[in-house]
C-alpha positions in Angstrom: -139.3 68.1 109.3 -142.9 67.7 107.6 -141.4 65.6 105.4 -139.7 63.4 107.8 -143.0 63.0 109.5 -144.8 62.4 106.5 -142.7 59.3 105.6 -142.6 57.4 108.8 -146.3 57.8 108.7 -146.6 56.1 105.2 -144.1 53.4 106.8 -146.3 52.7 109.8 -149.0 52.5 107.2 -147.0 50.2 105.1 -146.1 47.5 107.8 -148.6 44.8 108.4 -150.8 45.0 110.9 -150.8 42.4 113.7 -154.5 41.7 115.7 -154.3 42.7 119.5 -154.2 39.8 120.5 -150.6 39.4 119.8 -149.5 42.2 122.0 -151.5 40.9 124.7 -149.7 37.2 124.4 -146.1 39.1 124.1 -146.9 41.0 127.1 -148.3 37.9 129.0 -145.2 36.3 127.6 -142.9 39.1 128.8 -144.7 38.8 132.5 -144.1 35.4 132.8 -140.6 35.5 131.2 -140.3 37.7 134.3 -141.5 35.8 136.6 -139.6 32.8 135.6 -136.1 35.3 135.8 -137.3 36.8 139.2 -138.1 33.6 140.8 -134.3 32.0 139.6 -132.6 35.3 140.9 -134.4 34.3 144.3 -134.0 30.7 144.2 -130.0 31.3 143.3 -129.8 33.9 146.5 -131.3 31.3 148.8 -129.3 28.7 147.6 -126.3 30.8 148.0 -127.3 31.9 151.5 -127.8 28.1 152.7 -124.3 27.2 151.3 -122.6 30.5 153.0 -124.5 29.0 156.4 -123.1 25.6 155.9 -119.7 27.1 155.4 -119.9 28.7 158.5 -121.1 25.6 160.6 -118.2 23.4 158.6 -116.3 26.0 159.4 -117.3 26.6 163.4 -117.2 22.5 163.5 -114.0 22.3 162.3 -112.8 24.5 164.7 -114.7 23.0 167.9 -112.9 19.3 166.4 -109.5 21.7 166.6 -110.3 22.9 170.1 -111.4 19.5 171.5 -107.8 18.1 170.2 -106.0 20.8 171.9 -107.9 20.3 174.7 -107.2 16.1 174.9 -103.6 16.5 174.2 -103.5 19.3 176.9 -104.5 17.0 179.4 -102.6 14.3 178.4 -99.4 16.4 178.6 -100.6 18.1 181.7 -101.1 14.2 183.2 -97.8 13.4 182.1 -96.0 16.3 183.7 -98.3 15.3 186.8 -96.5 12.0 186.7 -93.2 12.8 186.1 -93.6 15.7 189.4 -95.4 13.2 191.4 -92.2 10.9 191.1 -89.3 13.2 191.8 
């Protein structure tokens, strides 16, 4: 075990050693990395939300067209029969 410790010690002291400042501009790098992927994940749920609620009034408008037709040809066949009674 002693030995084990002893040699990643002499690694660590073998790799180059990098100023601070570098691990501050990864981390600030990292944050803003972050913020870049958290602000996408929101931007993609909005967008997605929007389209679901456009769906939804396509969808209710396309049903109101549906129920207006019904509604026309109703009367039209309910005017027709009204005719046709009126005659006999």
């Amino acid at each position: 075990m002693m030995l084990l410790l002893d040699r990643l010690i002499t690694l660590l002291l073998l790799l180059p050693k990098h100023p601070v400042r570098t691990s501050f501009s990864l981390l600030r790098r990292w944050r803003f990395l972050l913020l870049i992927s958290i602000s996408r994940f929101v931007i993609r749920v909005v967008l997605e939300e929007e389209t679901e609620t456009q769906r939804t009034e396509t969808w209710q408008s396309m049903l109101m067209r549906e129920a207006l037709l019904l509604q026309d040809s109703a009367m039209v066949w309910l005017k027709g029969t009204l005719r046709h009674t009126r005659r006999a």
